[in-house]
PASEBA-1860 file (N, C-alpha, C; in nm, 3 decimals):
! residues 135
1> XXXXXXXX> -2.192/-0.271/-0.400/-2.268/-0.385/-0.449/-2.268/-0.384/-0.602 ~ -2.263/-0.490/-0.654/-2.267/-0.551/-0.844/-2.369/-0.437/-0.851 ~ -2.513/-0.418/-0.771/-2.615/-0.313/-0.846/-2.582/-0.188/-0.862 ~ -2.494/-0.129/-0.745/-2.502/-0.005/-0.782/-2.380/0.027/-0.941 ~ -2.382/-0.052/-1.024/-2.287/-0.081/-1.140/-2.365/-0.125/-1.219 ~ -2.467/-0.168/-1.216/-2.564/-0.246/-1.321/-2.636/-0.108/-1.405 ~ -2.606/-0.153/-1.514/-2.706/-0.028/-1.685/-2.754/-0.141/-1.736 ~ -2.924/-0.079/-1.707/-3.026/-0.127/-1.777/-2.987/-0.167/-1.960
9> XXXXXXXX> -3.008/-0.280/-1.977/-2.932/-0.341/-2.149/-2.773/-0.362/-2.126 ~ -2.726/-0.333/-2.034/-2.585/-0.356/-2.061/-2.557/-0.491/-1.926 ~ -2.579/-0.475/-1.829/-2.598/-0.493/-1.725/-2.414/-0.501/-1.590 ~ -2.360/-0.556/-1.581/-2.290/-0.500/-1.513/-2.181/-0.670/-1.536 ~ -2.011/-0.591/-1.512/-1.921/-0.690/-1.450/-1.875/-0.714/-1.313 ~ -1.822/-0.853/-1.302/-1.793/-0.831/-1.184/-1.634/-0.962/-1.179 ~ -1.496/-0.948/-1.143/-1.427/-0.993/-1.164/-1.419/-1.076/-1.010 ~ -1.325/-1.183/-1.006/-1.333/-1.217/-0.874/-1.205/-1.356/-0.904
17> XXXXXXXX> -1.122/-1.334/-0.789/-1.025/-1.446/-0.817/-1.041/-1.510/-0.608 ~ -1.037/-1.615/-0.643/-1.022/-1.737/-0.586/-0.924/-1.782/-0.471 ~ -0.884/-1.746/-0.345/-0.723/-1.821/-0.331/-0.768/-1.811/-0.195 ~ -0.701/-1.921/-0.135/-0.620/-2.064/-0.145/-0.788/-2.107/-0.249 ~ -0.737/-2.166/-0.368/-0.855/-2.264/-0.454/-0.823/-2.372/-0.485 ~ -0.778/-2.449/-0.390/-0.785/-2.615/-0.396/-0.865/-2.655/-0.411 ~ -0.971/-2.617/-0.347/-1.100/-2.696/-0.328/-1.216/-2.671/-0.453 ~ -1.167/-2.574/-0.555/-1.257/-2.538/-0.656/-1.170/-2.595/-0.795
25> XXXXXXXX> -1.034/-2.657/-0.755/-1.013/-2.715/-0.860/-1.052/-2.810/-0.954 ~ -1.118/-2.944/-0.887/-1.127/-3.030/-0.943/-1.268/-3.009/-0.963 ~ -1.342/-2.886/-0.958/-1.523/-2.853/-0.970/-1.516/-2.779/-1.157 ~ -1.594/-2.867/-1.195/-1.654/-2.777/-1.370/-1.660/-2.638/-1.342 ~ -1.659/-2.568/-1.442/-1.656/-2.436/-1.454/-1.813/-2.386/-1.416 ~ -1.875/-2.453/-1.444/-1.998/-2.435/-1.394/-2.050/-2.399/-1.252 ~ -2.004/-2.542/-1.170/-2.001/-2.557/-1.003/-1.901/-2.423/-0.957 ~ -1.790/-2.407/-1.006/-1.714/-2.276/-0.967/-1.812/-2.181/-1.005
33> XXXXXXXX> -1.863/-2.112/-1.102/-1.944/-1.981/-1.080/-2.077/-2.005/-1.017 ~ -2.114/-2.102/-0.975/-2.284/-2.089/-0.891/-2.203/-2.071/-0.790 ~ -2.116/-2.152/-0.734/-2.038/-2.119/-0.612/-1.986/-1.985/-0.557 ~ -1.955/-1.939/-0.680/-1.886/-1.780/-0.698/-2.007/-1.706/-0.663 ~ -2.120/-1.701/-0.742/-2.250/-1.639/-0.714/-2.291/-1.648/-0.546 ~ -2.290/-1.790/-0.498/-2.342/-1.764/-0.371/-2.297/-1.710/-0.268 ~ -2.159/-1.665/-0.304/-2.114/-1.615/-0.219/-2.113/-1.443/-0.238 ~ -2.108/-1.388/-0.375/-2.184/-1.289/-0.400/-2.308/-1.289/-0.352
41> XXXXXXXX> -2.391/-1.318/-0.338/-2.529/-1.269/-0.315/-2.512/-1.267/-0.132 ~ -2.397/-1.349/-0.076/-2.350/-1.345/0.114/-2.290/-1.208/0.128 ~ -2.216/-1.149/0.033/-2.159/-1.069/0.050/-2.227/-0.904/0.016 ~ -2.329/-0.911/-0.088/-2.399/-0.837/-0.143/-2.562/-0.883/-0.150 ~ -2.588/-0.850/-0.031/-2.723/-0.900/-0.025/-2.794/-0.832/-0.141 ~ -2.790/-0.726/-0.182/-2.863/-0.619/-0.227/-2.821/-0.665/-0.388 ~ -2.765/-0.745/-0.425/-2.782/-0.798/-0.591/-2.890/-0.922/-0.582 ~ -2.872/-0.967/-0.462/-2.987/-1.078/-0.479/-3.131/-1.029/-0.466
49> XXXXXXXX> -3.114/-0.926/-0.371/-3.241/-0.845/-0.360/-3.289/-0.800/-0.470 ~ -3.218/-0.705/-0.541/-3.279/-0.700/-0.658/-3.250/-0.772/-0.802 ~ -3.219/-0.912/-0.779/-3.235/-1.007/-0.875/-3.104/-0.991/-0.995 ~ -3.019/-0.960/-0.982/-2.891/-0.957/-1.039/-2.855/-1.139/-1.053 ~ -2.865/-1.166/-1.203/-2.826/-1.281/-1.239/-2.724/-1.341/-1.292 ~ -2.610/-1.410/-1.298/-2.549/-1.419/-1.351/-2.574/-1.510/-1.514 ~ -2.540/-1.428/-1.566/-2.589/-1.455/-1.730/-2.457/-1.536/-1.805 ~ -2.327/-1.492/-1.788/-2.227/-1.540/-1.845/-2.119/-1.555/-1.752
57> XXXXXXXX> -2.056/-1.669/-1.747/-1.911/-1.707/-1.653/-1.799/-1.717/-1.733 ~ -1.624/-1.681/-1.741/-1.494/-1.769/-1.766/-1.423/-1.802/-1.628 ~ -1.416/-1.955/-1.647/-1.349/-1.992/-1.501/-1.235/-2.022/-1.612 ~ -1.134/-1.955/-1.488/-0.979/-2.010/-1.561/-0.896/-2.046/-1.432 ~ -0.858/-2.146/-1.438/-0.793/-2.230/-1.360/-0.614/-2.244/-1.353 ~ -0.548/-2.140/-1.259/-0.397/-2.168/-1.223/-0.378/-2.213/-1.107 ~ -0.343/-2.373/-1.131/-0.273/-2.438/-1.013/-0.179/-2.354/-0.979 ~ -0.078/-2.355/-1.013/0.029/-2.303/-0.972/0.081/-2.156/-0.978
65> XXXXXXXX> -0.035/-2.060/-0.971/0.015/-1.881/-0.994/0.041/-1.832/-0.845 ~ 0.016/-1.894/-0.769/0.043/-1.857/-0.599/0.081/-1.994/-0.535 ~ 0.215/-1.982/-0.485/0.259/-2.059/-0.379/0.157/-2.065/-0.235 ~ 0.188/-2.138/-0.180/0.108/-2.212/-0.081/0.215/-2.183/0.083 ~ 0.215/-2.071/0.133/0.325/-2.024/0.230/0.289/-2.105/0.360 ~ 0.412/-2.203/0.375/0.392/-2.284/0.469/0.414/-2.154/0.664 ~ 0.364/-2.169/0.718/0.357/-2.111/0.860/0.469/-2.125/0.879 ~ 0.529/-1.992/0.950/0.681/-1.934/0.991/0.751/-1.889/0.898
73> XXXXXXXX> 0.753/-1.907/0.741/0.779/-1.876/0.629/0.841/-1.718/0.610 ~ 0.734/-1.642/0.655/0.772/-1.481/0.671/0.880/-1.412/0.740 ~ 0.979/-1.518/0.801/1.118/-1.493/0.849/1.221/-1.446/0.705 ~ 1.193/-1.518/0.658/1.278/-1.531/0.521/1.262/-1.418/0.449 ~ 1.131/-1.367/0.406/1.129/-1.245/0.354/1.210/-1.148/0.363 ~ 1.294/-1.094/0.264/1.339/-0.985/0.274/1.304/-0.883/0.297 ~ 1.376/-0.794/0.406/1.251/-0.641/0.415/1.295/-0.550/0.276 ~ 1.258/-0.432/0.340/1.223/-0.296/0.236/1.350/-0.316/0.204
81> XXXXXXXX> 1.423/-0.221/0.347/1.562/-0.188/0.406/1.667/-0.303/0.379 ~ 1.747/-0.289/0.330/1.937/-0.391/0.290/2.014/-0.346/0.410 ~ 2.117/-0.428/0.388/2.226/-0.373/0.454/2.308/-0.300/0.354 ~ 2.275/-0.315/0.233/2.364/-0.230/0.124/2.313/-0.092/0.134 ~ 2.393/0.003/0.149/2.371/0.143/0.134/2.319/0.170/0.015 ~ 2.183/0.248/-0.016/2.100/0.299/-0.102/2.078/0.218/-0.179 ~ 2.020/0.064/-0.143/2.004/-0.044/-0.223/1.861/-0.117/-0.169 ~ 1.743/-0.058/-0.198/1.622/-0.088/-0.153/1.553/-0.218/-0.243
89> XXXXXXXX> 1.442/-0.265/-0.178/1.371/-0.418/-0.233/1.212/-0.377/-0.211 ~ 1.112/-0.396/-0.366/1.034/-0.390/-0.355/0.983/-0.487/-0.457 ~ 0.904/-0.560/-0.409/0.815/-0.696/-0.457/0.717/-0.760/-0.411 ~ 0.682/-0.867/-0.420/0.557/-0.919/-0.377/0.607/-1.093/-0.294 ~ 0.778/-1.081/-0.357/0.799/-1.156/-0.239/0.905/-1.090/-0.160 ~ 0.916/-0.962/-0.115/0.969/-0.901/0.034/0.886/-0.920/0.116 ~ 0.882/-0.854/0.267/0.813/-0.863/0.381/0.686/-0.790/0.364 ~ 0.646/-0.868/0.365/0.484/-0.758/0.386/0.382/-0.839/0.431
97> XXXXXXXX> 0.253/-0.796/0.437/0.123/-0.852/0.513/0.047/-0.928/0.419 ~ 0.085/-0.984/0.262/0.018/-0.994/0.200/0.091/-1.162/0.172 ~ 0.001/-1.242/0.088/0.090/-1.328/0.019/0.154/-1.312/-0.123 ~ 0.200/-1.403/-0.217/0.285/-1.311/-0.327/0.232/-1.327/-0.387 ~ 0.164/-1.172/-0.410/0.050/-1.156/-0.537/0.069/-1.002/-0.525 ~ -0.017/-0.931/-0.635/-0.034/-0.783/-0.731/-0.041/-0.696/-0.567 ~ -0.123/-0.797/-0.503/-0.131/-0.730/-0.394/-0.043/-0.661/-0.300 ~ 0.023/-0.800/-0.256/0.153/-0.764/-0.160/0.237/-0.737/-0.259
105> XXXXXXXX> 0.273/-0.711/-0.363/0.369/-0.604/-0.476/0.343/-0.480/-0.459 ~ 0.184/-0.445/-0.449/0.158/-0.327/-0.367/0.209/-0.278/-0.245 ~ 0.176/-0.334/-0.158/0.191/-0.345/-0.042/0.342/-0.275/0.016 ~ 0.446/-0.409/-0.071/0.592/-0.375/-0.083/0.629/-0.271/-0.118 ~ 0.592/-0.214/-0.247/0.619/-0.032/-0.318/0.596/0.060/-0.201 ~ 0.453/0.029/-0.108/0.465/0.156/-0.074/0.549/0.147/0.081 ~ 0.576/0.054/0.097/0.643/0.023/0.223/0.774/0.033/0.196 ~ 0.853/0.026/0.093/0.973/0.039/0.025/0.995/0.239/0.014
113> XXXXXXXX> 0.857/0.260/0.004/0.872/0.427/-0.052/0.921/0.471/0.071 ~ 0.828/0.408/0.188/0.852/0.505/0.289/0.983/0.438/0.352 ~ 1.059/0.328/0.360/1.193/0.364/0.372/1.285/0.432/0.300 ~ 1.246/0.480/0.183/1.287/0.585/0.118/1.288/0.699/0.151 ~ 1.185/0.748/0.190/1.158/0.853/0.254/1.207/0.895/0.420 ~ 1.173/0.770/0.468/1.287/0.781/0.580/1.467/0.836/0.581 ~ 1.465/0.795/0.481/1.615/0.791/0.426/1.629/0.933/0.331 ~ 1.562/0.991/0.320/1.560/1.121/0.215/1.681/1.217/0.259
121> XXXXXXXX> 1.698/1.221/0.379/1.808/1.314/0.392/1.946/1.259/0.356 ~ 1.929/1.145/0.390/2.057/1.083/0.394/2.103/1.082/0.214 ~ 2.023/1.044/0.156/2.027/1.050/0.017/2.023/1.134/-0.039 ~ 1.959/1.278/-0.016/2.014/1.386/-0.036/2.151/1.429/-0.035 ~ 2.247/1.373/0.102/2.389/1.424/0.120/2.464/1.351/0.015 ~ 2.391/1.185/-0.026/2.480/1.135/-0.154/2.490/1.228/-0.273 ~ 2.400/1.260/-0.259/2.341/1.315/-0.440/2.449/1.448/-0.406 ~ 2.420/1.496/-0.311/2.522/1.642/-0.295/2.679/1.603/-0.336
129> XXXXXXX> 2.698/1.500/-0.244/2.832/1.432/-0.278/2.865/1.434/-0.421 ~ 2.780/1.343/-0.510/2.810/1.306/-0.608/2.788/1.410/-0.725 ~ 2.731/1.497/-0.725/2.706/1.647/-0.790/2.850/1.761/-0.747 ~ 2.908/1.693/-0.634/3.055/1.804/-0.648/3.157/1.706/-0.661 ~ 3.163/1.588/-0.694/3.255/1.491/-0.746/3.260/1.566/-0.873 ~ 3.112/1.551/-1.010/3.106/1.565/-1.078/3.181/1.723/-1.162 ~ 3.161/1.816/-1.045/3.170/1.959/-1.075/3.393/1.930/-1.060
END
C-alpha cells in the first residue's frame, strides 16, 4: 500500500500508467488523476483509511506508445527459438504473455534465456568447435 511508503514531511510517490487509455484521453489532467486516485484507494483500501491525499499530479498523455493488438494477432509473433542455428529473438514484440511494452521485453529476455539454456550444450560443442578451428 502508498502508506506503508509514506515519511511524515516528505510524504510518499506513487507512479501508475494507464493501458488500453482511450477512454482517459479526451479527460483534463485533472479528471485523469481523481480517476487514478479512485481507483487507488479500490485497490489500497488502507491509503484511504488512513487519509493519504493526493497533493500533486503529471498526466502525460501517449496516444500512440502501445499498439492496440487486434485478437489472433499472437500467431505472428516470433518465438524465442529461429530456425537459424544460434540465432535467438528477444523483445517485447516476440511471443510472450504480455503486450509490447518494458513488460513483455521482460518477459521475452527471460524466456529467450531459457532457450538458451536449453541449448547450452549444444553451444558449448560450437564454441569447442570454434576454439580448435582457432588453435
Amino acid at each position: 500500500s502508498p502508506a506503508d511508503y509514506y515519511k511524515p514531511g516528505e510524504g510518499s510517490l506513487l507512479q501508475c500508467v494507464l493501458t488500453p487509455a482511450d477512454k482517459y484521453m479526451t479527460m483534463d489532467a485533472e479528471s485523469v488523476a481523481a480517476k487514478t486516485l479512485e481507483q487507488v484507494y479500490v485497490l489500497f483500501p488502507s491509503a484511504k483509511a488512513q487519509g493519504l491525499k493526493c497533493t500533486w499530479s503529471n498526466v502525460v498523455k501517449l496516444s500512440e506508445s502501445l499498439y492496440n493488438e487486434a485478437p489472433g494477432m499472437d500467431m505472428f509473433r516470433p518465438s524465442q527459438e529461429t530456425p537459424v542455428d544460434n540465432f535467438f529473438l528477444a523483445g517485447s514484440y516476440t511471443y510472450q504473455d504480455y503486450i509490447d511494452s518494458m513488460e513483455g521485453a521482460t518477459k521475452s529476455g527471460l524466456a529467450c534465456a531459457e532457450v538458451v539454456l536449453a541449448n547450452a550444450e549444444k553451444l558449448a560443442g560450437i564454441a569447442d568447435e570454434l576454439q580448435a578451428a582457432r588453435s
